[in-house]
Every structure is written in C-alpha cells, then in structure tokens.
N, C-alpha and C positions, 0 to 999 in steps of 0.2 A: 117493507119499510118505505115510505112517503117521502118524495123528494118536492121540494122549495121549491120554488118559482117567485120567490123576493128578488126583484132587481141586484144586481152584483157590483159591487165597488170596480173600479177600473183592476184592484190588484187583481181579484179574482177574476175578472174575464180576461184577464191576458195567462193566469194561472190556468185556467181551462181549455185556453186554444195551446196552452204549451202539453201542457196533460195529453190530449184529443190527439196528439203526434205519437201515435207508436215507437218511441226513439230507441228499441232496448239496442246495446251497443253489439258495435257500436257507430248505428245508426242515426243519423240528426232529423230525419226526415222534413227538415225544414223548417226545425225550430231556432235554428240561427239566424236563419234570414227575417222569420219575423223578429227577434231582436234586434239585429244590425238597421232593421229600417227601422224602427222605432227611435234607435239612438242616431241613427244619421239623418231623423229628423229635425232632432234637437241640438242638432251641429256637431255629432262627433265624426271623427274620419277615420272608418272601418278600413281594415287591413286583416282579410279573410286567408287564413294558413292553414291547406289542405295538407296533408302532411300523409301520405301513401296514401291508408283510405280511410283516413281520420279527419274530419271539419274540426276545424278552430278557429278561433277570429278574437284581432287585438283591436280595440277600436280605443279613443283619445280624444280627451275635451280639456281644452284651456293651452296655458300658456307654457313654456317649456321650463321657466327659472319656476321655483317654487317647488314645494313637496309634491308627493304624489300618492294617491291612495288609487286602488287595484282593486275592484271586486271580481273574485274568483268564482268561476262555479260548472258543471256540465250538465249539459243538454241528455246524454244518454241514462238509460235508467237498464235497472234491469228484468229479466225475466220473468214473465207473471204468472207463473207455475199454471196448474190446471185451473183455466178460464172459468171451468164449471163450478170452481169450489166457491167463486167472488160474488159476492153479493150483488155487488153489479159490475156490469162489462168494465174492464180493469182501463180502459183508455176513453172511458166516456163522462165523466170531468162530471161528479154529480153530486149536489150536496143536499146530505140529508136532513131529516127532518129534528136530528139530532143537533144539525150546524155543523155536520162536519163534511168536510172534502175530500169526495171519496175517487180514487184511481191512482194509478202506478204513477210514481214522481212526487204525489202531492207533498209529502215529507220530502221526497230524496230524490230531485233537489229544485223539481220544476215551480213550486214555491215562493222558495227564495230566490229564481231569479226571477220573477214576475215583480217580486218585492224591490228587488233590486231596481229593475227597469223603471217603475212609478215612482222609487224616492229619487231619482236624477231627475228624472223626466222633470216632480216637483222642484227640486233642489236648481236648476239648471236656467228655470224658469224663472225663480227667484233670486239667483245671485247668479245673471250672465256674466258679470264677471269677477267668480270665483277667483282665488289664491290656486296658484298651482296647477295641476292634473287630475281628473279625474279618467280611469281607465278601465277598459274590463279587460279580462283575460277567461274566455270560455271554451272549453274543448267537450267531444261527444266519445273521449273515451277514458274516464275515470274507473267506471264501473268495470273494465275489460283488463286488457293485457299494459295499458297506460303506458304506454311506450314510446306512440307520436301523436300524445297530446299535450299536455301541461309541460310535461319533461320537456318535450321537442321544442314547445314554444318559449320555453323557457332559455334553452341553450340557444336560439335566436338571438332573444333579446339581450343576453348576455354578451353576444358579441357584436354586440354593436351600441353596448355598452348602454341600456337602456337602468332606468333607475324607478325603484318600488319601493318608496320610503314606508309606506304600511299596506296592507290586503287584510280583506277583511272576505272570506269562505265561505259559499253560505251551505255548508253543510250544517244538516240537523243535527243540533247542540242541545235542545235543552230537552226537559228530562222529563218534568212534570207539567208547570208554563213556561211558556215563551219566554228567552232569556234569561231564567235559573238558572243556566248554567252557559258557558262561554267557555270553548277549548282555547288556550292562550301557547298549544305545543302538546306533540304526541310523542310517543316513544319511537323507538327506532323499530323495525324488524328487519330480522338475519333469521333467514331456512338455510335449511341444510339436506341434503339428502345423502344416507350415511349408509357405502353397501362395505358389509361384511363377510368375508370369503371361507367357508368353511372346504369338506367333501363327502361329496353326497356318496351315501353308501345305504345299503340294507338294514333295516333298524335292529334284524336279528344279528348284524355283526358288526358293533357300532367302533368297534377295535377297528376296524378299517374304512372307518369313516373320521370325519370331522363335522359334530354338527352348529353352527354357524348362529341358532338359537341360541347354544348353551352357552357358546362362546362370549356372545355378546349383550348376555345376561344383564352380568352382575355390570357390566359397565355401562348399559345403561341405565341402570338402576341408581349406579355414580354420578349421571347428570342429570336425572329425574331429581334426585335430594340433594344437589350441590347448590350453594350460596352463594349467588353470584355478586351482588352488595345489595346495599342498605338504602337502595336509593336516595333524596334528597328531599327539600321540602315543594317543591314542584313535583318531582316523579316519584309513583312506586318502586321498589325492590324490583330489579330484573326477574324479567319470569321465562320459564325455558318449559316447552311442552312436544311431546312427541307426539305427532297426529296421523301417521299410519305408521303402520307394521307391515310386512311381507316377507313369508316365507313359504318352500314347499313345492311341490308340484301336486298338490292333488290328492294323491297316494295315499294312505296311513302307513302303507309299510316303506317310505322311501325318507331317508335322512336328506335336508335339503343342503345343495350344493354352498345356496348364497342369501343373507338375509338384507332387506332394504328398510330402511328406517327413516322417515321425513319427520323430521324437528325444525323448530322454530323457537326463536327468543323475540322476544317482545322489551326491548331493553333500555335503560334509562340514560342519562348523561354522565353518569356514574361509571359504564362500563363504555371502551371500545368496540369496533369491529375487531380489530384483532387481538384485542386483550381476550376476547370470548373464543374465538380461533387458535388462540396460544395453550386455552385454559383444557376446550374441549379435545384437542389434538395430543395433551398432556394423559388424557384420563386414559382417553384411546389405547394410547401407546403403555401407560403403564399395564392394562390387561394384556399386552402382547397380541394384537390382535392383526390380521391381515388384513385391511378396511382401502378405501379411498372415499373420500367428501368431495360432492359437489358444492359449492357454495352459491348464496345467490342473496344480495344484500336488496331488499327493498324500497328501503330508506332513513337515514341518518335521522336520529331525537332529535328535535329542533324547539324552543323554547322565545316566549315573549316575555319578559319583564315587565313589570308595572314597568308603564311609560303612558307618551301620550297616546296611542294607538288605544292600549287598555282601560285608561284612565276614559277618554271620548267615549267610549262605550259603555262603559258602564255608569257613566254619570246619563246618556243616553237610554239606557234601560228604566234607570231610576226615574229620569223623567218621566217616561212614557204610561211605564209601570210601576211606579211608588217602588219595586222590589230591588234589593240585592243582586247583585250574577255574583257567581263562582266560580269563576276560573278554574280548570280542572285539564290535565292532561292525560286523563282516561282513553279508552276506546282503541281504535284497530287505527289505523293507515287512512289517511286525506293526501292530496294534491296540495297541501299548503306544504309539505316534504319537499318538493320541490321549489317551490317559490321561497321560501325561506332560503334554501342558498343564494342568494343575491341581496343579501344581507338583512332581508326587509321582516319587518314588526307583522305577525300573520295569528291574524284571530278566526275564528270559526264560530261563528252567529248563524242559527237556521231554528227553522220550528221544533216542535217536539219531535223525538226521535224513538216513540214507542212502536210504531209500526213497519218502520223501514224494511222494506226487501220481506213484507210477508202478503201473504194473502189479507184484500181489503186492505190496504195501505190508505193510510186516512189520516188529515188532519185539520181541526176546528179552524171551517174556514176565517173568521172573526180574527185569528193568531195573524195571518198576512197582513191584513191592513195595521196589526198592531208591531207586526217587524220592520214592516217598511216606515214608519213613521220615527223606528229604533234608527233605520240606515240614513233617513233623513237628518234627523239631529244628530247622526255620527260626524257628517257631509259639512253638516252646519259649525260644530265643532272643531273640524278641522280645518276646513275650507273656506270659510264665509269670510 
C-alpha cells in the first residue's frame, strides 16, 4: 500500500509527532511536553502533576469569573500486539494512500488531542479575550490501572475547590462519521470477584466431598437471568456478565476444593452500588452457599442532559457537518467517570472508533481537521 506525501494540515503534523511517541502506558514519552509548550505559547499557565509514575498536566487560559470548559483526554495508548501483523510500523504516523492515518493512537486518542491543541491555538488567537476559562486536563494513564491520573488530578482540584462547568473528552465517539454519535454519559461498572468454598475430595467418593461447581451452579445461573431494571430513556437495562470461571487443580479425578467466579455489571442510573450488592448477596445466601465477594466499584453512571454543553455541540457538528449527533451512553468506561463528579456537563467527541485497540489502528486522516473545526465552533459557542 502507497503512502502520501501531500503536504499535512497543522492538525495532522502535530497528530503525527504525538503518534511517532511510543506512549503505551503508562508512558508519555514526551508527548505532554510537546503540548504544554504549544499552549504555553499561546499563553496558558501549565501546572504539570506527576503523580508516582504518572505525567499529568492542568494547564489554564483566561480570566477566573466566567464559566469554564475542560478538554480532557490521554497521551498513553496501548499495546500494539505483534509489530509483525501491522501493515506498517505501529508508531510511524503514515497516511495512506486511502487517506487514512495509520498508527497506534491515531483513533485513541492521539487525534483528538492534536485536534484539540489547533482549535485553541485558532480559537485563542481570535478571541484573546474570551469569556471565562479555557482548560485542559491530560494524564498518560487512562488506558492502565487509572489510578494517579484523572482520578488523582481530579481529587486535586477538588480540594482547592477548582470549577468544571463543562468538558468535552476527546475519546473516539463516533461510529461510522465524525460526530454521528456523541457519548453525553456512560454506565456505571461494579466487578466482583465471587470465591466459593466447597471440599475437595476424590470424584469416586463424592459422599465426602463438597463440590463447589455443583454448589454454585444453579445460582449463578440465578444472576446470569436475573432482571436487574428496565433502564431509562438515556440508558440501557442493567447488564450483568460473568467473565472468568475457575475451578480444579488439574486432575480429573480430584473434586475441587474452591470455585472463583469474576462478574461484572455494567449498570445504569436505575440501579445502585448497593442495591446490586443487596440484590446479589440475596441470591447467594438464598442457595446457602459458603462464598466471600470481593468488590471493586469502577465508576459511578454519570449522565449529561440536554443543556448548553450539548446543545453547543451539536449545533457545532451540524455546522461543520450538515449532520445530526446522537447522543448515546453506550460503550465501556472513559475518564469523564471522574470528572463528572465535580459536578460538571461531560461529553465525549472523538473520531471514528472502529479500529480502536486493534492491529492497524487507523483513522481518515481529512476527520481531524473536520473535528477540530467541531471543537472550534464548540469554543466559539460558548466562549466568544
């Protein structure tokens, strides 16, 4: 396949030096610092928060009274499975003769912030003095264990009582083109990891055993088909999935002592953390079962209402793009789980998200300059 050599929009050569950075987490390798000097040329005041061995950085433009818009997003990506299977080197930013932009990030999420960076840089230029704040909040470990980055930077700013009237994500949201679809709120997720204690005994004398299988059969087969609600007109119906199993030592002639069970609920506004905790501890206990649950809650459904945050945006789409968005609170877990606790209006605008996290991760390079012009007239909209 024939690669281009058409001169590149600003979006794209700053999408290709962030691509060109091997960042998988959760390493930055230096794609923050080209950011932070990019916006601290255009006068923002970078405020870099390493956090153990996590790069993050808040940086801030304009005046303190007025509203505030947030763009969110991370520098790390992840893994690029075997090198050999990629069309071309997974880190070397190459667009083909297709028009499309090939390497690790180009989707998720090094893109959108390239996108990001050029409609300020515009937007900054043309209305130095803006209404309000404009702000970024970027960390380099989304894709990992998320533990001291957004979260961390978040409970920062919370105590010092920092204010996020909207954020806008730039995780890859849309589906088919660019802006068809806009996440306006995700679901919650709660794992579980659920051991059940039988006794392991010889399968030819199961009279003196207890097998931990049988035991814990039928119940979960009681949370496999249980109804958890009816979700709402924003979210689907709670959904509940059991994603490994474990039992056994090996043997075929040995009854296993203890079985381990990892579940997840993927759950809407509809249900609590501990209404599902109340519910699943219920079913437990009715098969009489010897058990212990670990829990481990993700993050809390979080939800944007038509307002102006949504409104801006999608009258911004329709600009840019004569098209529709559809707001949709589909998909797994974002970093907007966090920033939405601080009360603030959080959308997710990014490229197409057909390739995300696979071998040859690609996306039609022509979509950035037509997203950044979406983030431009969001800027304008709100801020002008």
């Amino acid at each position: 396949m024939t690669v281009t050599t058409t001169p590149l929009s600003p979006t794209l050569q700053l999408a290709c030096e962030l691509i060109r950075r091997p960042s998988v987490t959760p390493l930055d390798e230096g794609c923050q610092e080209l950011m932070t000097r990019r916006l601290a040329a255009c006068g923002f005041a970078i405020e870099p928060m390493r956090i153990n061995d996590v790069d993050n950085f808040w940086a801030s433009h304009g005046e303190q009274d007025g509203p505030v818009l947030c763009f969110a997003g991370h520098t790390d990506v992840v893994p690029t499975g075997p090198v050999h299977s990629w069309q071309h080197q997974p880190f070397d930013a190459l667009i083909d003769s297709d028009g499309m932009l090939c390497g690790r990030g180009a989707a998720d999420m090094k893109g959108s912030l390239a996108s990001m960076i050029i409609a300020v840089e515009r937007f900054v230029a043309d209305y130095p003095k803006h209404k309000g704040r404009i702000t970024f909040l970027i960390t380099s470990d989304e894709e990992g264990p998320a533990e001291h980055g957004t979260k961390a930077v978040v409970e920062r700013l919370r105590a010092r009582n920092e204010r996020l009237d909207w954020c806008i994500v730039g995780e890859p949201s849309s589906t088919t083109l660019v802006g068809d679809v806009v996440k306006n709120g995700r679901r919650g997720s709660l794992g579980f990891t659920l051991t059940v204690r039988g006794k392991q005994g010889h399968v030819a004398y199961p009279h003196l055993a207890r097998n931990p299988i049988h035991l814990a059969a039928a119940a979960l087969a009681e949370l496999a088909g249980e109804h958890w609600d009816d979700g709402n007109d924003f979210f689907p119906p709670t959904s509940f999935q059991i994603s490994n199993l474990n039992a056994g030592t090996g043997a075929t002639n040995v009854i296993p002592g203890e079985l381990t069970a990892v579940c997840n609920f993927r759950f809407s506004t509809e249900s609590t953390v501990e209404g599902l905790q109340q519910r699943v501890n219920a079913i437990l206990d009715k098969h009489a079962l010897d058990y212990s649950i670990d829990w481990a809650l993700s993050g809390l459904p979080f939800l944007t209402e038509p307002g102006a945050l949504l409104d801006a945006v999608a009258a911004s789409i329709k600009q840019i793009t004569g098209r529709d968005t559809q707001p949709s609170t589909s998909g797994g877990t974002s970093d907007g789980r966090f920033i939405a606790t601080l009360g603030t209006q959080v959308v997710e605008l990014g490229p197409v998200n057909a390739t995300i996290h696979q071998i040859d991760e690609r996306v039609l390079a022509s979509d950035l300059d037509v997203l950044s012009d979406i983030y431009y007239q969001t800027l304008v909209k709100l801020l002008a």
